[in-house]
VMD Tcl script that builds the backbone (N, CA, C; Angstrom):
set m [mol new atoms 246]
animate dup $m
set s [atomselect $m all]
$s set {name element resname resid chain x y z} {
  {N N UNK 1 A -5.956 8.352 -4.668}
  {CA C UNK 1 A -5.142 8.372 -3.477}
  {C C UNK 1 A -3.776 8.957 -3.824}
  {N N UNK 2 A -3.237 10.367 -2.747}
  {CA C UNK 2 A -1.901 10.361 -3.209}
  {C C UNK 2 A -0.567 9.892 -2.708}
  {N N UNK 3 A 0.334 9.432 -3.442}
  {CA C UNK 3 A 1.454 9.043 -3.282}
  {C C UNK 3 A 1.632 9.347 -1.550}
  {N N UNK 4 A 1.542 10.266 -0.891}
  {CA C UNK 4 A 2.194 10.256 0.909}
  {C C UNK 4 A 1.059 9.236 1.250}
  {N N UNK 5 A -0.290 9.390 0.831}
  {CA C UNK 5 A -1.003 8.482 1.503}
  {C C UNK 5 A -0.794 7.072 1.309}
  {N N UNK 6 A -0.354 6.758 0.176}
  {CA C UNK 6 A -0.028 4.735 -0.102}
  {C C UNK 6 A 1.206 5.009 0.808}
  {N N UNK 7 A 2.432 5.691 0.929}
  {CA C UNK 7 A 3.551 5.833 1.698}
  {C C UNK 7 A 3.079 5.322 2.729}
  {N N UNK 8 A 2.633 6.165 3.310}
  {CA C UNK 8 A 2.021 5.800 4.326}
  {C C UNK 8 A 1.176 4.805 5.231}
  {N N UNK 9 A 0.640 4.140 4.042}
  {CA C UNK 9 A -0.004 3.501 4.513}
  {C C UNK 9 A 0.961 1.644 4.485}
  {N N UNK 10 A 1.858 1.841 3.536}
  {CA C UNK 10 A 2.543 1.071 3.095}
  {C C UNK 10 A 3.863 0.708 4.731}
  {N N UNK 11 A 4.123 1.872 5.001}
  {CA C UNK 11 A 4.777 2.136 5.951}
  {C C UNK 11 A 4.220 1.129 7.530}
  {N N UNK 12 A 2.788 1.937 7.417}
  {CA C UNK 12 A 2.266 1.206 8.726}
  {C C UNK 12 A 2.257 -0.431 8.294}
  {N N UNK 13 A 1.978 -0.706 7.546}
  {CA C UNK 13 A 1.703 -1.985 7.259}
  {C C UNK 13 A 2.993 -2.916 6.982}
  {N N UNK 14 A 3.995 -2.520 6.455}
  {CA C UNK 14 A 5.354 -3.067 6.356}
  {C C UNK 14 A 5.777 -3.010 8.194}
  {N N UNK 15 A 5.390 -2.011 8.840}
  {CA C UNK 15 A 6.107 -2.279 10.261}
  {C C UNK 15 A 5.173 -3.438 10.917}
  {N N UNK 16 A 4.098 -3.310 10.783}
  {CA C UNK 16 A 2.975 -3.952 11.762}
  {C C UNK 16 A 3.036 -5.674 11.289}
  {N N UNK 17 A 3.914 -6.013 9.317}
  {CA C UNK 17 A 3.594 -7.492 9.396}
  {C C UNK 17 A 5.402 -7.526 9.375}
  {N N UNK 18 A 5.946 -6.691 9.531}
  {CA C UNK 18 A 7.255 -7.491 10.211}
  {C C UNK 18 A 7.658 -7.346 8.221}
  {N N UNK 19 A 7.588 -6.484 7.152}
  {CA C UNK 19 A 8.409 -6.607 6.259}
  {C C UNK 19 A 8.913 -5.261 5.464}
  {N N UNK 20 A 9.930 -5.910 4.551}
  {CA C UNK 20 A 10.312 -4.640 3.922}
  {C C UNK 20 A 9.340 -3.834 2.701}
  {N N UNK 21 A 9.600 -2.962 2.958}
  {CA C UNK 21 A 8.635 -2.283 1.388}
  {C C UNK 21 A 8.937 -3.022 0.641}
  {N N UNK 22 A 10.074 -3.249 -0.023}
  {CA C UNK 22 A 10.711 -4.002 -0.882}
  {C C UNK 22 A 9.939 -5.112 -1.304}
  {N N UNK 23 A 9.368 -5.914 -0.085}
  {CA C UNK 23 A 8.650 -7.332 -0.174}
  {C C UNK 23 A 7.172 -6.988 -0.467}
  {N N UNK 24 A 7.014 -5.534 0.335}
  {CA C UNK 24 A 5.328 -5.509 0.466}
  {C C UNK 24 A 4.901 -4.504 -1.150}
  {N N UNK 25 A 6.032 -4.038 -1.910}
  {CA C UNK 25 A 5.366 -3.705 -3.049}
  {C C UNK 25 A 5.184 -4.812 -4.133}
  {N N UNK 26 A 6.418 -5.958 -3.901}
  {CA C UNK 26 A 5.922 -6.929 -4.617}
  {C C UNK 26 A 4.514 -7.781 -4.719}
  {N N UNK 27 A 4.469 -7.665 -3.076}
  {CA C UNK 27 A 3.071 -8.070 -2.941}
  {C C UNK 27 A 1.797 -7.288 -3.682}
  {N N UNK 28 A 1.874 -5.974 -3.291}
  {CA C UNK 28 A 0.903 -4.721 -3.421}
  {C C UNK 28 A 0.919 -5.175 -5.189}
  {N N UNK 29 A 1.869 -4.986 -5.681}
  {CA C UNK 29 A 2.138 -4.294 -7.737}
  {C C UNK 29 A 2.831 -4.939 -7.815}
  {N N UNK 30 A 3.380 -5.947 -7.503}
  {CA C UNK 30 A 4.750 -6.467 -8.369}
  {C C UNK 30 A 5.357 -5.912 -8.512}
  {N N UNK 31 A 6.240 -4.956 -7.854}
  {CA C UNK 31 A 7.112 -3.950 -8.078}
  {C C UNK 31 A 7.774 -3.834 -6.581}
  {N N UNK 32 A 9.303 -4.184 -6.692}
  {CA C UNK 32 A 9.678 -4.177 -5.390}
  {C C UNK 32 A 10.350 -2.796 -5.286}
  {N N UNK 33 A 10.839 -2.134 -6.799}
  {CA C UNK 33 A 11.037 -0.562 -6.567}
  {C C UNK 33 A 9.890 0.194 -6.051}
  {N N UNK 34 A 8.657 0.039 -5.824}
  {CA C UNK 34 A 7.392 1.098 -6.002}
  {C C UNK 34 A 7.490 1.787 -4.850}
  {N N UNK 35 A 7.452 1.016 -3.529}
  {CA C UNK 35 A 7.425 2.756 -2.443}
  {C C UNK 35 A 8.348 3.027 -2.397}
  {N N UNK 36 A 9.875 2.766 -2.298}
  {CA C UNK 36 A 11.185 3.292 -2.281}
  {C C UNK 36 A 10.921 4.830 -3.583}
  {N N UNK 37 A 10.422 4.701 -4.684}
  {CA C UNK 37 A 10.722 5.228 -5.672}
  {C C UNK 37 A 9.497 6.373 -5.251}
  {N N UNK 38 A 8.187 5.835 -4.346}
  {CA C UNK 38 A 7.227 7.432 -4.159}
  {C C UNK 38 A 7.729 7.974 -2.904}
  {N N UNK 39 A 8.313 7.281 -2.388}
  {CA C UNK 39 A 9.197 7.626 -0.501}
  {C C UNK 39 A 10.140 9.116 -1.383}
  {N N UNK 40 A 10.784 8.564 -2.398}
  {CA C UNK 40 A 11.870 9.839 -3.213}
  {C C UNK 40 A 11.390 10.545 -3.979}
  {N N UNK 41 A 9.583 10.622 -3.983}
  {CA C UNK 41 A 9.145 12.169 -4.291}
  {C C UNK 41 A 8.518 11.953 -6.018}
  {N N UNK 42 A 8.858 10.342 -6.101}
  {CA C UNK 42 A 8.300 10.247 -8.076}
  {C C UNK 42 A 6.811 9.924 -7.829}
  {N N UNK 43 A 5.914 9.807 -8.733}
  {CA C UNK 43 A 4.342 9.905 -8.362}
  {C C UNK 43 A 4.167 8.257 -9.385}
  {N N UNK 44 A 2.757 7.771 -9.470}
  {CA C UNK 44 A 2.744 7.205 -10.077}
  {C C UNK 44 A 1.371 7.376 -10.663}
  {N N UNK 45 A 1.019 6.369 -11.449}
  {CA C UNK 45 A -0.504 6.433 -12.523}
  {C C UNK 45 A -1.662 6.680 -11.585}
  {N N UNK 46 A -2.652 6.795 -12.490}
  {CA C UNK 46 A -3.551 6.903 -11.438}
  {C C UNK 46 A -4.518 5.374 -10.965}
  {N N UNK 47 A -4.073 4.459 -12.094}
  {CA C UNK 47 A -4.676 3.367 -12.307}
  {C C UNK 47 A -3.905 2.321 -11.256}
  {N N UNK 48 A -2.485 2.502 -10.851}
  {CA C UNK 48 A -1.900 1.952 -10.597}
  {C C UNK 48 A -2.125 2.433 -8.677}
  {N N UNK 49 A -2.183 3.547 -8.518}
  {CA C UNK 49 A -2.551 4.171 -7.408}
  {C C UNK 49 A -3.908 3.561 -6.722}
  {N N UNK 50 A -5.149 3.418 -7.597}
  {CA C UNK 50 A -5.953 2.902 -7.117}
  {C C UNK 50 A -5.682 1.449 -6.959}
  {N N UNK 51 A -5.647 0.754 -7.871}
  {CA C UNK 51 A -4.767 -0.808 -7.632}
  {C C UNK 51 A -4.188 -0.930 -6.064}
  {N N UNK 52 A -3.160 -0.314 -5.627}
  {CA C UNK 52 A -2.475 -0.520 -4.735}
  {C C UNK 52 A -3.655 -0.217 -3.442}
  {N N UNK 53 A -4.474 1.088 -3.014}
  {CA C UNK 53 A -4.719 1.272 -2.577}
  {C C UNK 53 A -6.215 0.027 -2.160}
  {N N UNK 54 A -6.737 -0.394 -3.289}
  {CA C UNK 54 A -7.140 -1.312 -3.262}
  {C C UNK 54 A -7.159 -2.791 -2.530}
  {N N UNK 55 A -5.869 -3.276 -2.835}
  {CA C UNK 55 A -4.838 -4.288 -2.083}
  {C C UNK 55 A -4.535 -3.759 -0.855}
  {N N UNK 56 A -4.411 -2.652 -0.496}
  {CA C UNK 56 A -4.539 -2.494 1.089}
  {C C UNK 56 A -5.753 -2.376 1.920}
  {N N UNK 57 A -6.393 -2.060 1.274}
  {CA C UNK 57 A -8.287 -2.491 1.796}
  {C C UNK 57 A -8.698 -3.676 1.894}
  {N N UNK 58 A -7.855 -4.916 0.523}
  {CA C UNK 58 A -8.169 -5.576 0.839}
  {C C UNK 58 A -7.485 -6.613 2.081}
  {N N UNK 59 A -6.435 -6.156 1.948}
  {CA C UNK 59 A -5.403 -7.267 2.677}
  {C C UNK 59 A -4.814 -6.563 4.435}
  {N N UNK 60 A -5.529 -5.360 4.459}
  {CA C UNK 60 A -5.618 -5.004 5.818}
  {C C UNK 60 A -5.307 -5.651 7.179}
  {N N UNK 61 A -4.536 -6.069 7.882}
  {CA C UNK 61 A -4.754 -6.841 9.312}
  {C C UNK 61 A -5.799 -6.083 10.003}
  {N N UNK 62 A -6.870 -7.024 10.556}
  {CA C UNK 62 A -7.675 -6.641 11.794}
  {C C UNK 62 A -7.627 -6.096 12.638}
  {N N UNK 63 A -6.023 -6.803 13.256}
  {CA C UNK 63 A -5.651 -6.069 14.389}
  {C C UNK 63 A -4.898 -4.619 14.613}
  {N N UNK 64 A -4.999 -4.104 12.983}
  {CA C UNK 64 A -4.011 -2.764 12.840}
  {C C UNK 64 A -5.315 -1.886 12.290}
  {N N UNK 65 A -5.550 -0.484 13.273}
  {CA C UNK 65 A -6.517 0.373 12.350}
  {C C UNK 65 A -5.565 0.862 11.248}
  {N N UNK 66 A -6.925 0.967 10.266}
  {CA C UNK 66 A -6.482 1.856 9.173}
  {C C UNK 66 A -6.327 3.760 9.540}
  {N N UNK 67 A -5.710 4.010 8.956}
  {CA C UNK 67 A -5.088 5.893 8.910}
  {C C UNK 67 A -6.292 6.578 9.139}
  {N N UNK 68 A -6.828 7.225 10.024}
  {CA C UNK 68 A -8.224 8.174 10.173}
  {C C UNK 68 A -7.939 8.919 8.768}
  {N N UNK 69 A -6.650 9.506 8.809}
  {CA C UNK 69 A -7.008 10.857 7.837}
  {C C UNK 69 A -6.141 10.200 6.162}
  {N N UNK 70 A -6.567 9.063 6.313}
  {CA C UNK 70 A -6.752 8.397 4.608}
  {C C UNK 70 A -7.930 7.790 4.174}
  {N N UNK 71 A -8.762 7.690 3.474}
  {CA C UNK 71 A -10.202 7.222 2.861}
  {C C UNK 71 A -9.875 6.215 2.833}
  {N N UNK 72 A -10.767 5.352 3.473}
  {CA C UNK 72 A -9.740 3.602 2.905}
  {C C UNK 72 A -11.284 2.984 1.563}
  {N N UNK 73 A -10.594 2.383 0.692}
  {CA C UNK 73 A -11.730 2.576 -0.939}
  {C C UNK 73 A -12.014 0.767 -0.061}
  {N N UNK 74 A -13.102 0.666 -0.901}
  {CA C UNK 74 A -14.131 -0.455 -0.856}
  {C C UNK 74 A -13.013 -1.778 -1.007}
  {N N UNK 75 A -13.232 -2.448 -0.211}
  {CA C UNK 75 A -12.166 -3.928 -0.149}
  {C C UNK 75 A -12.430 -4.367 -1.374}
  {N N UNK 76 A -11.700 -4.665 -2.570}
  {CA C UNK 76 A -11.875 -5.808 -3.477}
  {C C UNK 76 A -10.854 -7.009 -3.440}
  {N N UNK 77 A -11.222 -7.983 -3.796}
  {CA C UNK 77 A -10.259 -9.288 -3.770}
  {C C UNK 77 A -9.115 -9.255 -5.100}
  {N N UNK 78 A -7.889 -8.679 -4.542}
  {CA C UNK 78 A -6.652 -8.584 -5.552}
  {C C UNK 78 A -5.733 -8.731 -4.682}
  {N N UNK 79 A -4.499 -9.429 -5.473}
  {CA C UNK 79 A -3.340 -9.957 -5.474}
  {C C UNK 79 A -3.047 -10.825 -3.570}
  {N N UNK 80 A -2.037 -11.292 -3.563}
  {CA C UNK 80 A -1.708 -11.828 -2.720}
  {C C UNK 80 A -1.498 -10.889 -1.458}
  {N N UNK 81 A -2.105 -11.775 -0.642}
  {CA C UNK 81 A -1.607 -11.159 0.838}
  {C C UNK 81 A -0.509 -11.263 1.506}
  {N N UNK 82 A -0.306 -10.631 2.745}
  {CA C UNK 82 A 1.372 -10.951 2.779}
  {C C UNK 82 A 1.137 -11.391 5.011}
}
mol reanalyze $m
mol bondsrecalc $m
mol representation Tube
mol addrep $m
């Protein structure tokens, strides 16, 4: 997954549960720098990319579709929901 697409997807999901990136990368990676820092164009691992993207498959709200034009990867059960 690339970096605009977790942006992105990070984006919808920080507006839709009411928080800051700040809060929702801690959630996502433990990292409350992480979308601020791909929002300004830095990339990250690829291990770490799937991770995240992961945690948003899994921790998805129902009531919010996911991005048509992002692949959403197979739900696995990681880290905390928010």
């Amino acid at each position: 997954m690339r970096p605009t697409q977790l942006t992105n997807l990070a984006n919808a999901y920080a507006a839709h549960r009411g928080l800051k990136l700040s809060t929702l990368g801690v959630y996502a990676v433990n990292d409350g720098k992480f979308f601020g820092r791909l929002a300004e164009g830095f990339d990250c691992r690829t291990k770490t990319a799937a991770k995240v993207a992961a945690w948003f498959a899994a921790n998805w709200p129902s009531d919010l579709e996911w991005p048509r034009d992002i692949p959403r990867p197979a739900a696995q059960k990681v880290g905390r929901a928010a």
